[in-house]
C-alpha positions, -999 to 999 in steps of 0.1 A, spaced: 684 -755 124 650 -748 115 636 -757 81 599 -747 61 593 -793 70 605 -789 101 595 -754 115 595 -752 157 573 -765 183 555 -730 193 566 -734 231 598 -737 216 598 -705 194 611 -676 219 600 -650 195 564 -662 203 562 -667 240 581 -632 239 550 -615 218 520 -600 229 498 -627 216 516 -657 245 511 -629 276 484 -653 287 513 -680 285 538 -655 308 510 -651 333 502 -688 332 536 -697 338 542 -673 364 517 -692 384 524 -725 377 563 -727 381 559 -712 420 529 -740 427 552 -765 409 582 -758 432 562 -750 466 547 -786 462 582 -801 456 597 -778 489 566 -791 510 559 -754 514 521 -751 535 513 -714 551 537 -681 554 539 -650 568 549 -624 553 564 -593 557 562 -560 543 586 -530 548 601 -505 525 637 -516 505 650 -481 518 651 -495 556 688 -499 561 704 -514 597 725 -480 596 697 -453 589 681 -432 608 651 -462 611 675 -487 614 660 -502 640 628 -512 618 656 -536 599 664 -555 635 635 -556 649 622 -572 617 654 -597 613 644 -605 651 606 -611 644 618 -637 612 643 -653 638 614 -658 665 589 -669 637 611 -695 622 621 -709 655 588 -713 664 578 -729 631 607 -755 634 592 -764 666 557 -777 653 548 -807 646 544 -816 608 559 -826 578 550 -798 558 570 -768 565 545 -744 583 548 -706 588 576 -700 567 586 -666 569 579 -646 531 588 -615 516 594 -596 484 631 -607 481 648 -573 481 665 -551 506 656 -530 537 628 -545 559 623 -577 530 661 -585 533 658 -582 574 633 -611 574 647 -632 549 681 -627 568 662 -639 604 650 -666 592 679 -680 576 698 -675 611 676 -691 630 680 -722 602 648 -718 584 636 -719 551 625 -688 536 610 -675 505 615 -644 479 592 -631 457 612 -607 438 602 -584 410 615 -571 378 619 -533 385 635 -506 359 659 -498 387 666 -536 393 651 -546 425 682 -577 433 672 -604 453 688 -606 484 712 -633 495 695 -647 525 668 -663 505 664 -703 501 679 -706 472 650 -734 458 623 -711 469 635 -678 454 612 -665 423 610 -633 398 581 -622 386 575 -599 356 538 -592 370 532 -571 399 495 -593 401 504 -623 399 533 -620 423 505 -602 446 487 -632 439 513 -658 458 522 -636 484 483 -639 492 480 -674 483 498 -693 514 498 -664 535 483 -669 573 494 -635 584 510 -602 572 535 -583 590 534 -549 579 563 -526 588 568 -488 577 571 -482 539 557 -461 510 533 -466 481 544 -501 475 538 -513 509 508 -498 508 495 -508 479 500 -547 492 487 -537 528 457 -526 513 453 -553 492 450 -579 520 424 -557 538 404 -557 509 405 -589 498 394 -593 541 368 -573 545 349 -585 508 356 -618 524 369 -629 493 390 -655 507 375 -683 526 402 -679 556 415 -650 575 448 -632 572 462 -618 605 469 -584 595 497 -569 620 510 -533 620 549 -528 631 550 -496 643 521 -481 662 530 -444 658 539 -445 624 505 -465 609 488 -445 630 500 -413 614 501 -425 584 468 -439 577 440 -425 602 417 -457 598 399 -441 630 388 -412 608 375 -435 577 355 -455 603 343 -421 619 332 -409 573 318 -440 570 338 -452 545 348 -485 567 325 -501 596 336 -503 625 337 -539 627 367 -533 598 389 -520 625 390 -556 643 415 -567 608 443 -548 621 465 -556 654 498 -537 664 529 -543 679 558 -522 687 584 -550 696 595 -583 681 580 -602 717 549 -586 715 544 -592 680 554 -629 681 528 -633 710 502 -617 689 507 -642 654 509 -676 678 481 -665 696 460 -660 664 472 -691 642 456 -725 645 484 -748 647 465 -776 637 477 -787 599 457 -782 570 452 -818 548 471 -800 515 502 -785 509 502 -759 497 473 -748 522 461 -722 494 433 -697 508 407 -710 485 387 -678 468 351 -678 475 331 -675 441 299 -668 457 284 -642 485 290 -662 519 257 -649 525 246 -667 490 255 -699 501 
């Protein structure tokens, strides 16, 4: 019981961290209590993959959902198989259904560890049950959780979705073409017809509102083979000294240096 000579320690006092004035607390934490947990899992790089929740095995795109649970399986296998301590590659996504469940359900058949990055949505977004149970997180904040999926990430699997897919997608290109971050992201597209329909990145090359050397981020793949090829052809396999391998951000020009 709390008394006027004895009042609470402030990151005791709920009321507090719940106000307005501790959201730089919140934000904090929601960085801090993944880093804290990835350096006691031994967590280095991902990949992660994008899709849209509404991707079910028995819809009409149901396919998207095996192909991705296929790609996780190949990935994971294929990240068992190197040689380090730290676990490498591990496949990521944003802990929910359709395409994000399909990878987190891969990888755990094929033995792996595997991460979710779930968010609080009004229509509950639950996590699903295929994710490593000391490596699932919920995040209040759609930045800082855009923040880790960045953070480790050696290459993004994108498969069809809608704004939210998207907006992440779009995210990673940008942060690669400013050359923010001081490594590259393999950026790959699941589903060649449907990107390409989707997003004419041919026509914002042709306005000038991309160079053409922008067009070199993006790589394709219509089948979980062809895909896999792509990422271990792409990623060094050679183990950074830190784990987590964080993409450090670059706080000057390149061309500044």
């Amino acid at each position: 019981m709390t008394t006027s000579s004895h009042p609470l320690l402030a990151y005791q006092n709920q009321t507090f961290l719940e106000s307005d004035d501790a959201r730089p607390l919140r934000i904090l934490a929601e960085y801090l209590e993944p880093l804290r947990a990835f350096r006691r899992e031994h967590v280095h790089e991902t990949i992660v993959f994008f899709g849209s929740a509404r991707l079910r095995p028995d819809g009409p795109l149901g396919h998207y959902y095996e192909e991705a649970r296929e790609l996780a399986r190949l990935v994971t296998e294929w990240s068992k198989s190197l040689p380090s301590p730290a676990h490498r590659y591990i496949v990521c996504s944003g802990g929910g259904g359709g395409i994000m469940e399909a990878a987190n359900r891969g990888a755990s058949e094929a033995r792996g560890r595997t991460i979710g990055l779930n968010i609080g949505l009004p229509d509950e977004q639950r996590p699903n049950p295929y994710v490593t149970r000391e490596l699932l997180f919920e995040f209040h904040y759609f930045f800082m959780r855009k923040l880790w999926f960045a953070h480790l990430a050696r290459a993004l699997v994108v498969f069809p979705g809608g704004f939210g897919t998207l907006d992440e997608l779009t995210e990673i290109l940008t942060l690669q073409q400013t050359r923010k971050l001081d490594r590259r992201i393999i950026v790959l597209l699941y589903g060649t017809s449907y990107w390409k329909e989707i997003i004419d990145f041919e026509a914002l090359a042709r306005h000038g509102m991309i160079s053409r050397d922008d067009l070199r981020l993006l790589h394709y793949a219509d089948d979980p083979a062809t895909a896999l090829h792509v990422l271990q052809a792409s990623l060094t396999v050679e183990p950074e000294e830190k784990t987590p391998a964080f993409a450090p951000s670059r706080t000057t020009h390149p061309d500044r240096r």
